[in-house]
C-alpha positions as CSV (number, residue, x, y, z in Angstrom):
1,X,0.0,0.0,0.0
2,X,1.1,3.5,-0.8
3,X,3.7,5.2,-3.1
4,X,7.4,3.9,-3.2
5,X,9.4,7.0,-3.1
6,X,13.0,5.3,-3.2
7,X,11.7,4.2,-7.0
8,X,11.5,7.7,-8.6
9,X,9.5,5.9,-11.7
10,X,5.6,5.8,-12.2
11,X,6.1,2.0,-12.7
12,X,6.4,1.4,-9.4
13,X,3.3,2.5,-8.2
14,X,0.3,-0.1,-8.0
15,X,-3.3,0.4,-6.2
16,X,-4.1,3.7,-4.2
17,X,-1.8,5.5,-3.2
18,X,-3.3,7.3,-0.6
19,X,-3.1,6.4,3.1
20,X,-6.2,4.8,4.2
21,X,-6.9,2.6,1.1
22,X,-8.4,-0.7,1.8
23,X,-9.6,0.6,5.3
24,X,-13.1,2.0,6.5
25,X,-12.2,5.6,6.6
26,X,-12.8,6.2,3.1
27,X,-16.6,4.4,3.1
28,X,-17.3,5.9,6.8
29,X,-16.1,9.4,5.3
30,X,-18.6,8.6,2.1
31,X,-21.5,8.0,4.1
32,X,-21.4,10.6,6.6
33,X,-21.0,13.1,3.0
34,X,-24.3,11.7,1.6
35,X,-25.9,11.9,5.1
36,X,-24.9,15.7,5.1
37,X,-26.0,15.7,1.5
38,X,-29.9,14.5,1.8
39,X,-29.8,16.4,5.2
40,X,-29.1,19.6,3.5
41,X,-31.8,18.7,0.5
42,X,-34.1,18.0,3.4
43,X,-33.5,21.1,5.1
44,X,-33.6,23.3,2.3
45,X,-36.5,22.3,0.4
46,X,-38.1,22.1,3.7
47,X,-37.8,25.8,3.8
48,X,-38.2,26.4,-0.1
49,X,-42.0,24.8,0.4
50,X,-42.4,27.1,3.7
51,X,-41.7,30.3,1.8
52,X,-44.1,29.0,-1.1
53,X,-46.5,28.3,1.1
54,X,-46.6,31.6,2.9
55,X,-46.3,33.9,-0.3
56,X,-49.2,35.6,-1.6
């Protein structure tokens, strides 16, 4: 896992190269985003059909 910076070729990297990969950090950090995401579509067209509502 990760980025073999002894080899200074391209060749020599294979998979992710990022720290984390193959853990639950990236899919934990995935579904707390879309849980934000529908919470804030929620929220906001909550509000949106509030103001519709109230407009004369």
């Amino acid at each position: 896992m990760g980025y073999p910076f002894d080899t200074p070729t391209w060749d020599a990297a294979s998979g992710a190269i990022f720290m984390g990969a193959g853990g639950a950090l990236p899919g934990l950090f995935t579904l707390i985003a879309i849980v934000i995401c529908v919470l804030a579509l929620a929220l906001g067209q909550a509000k949106e059909a509030a103001k519709y509502k109230n407009h004369k």
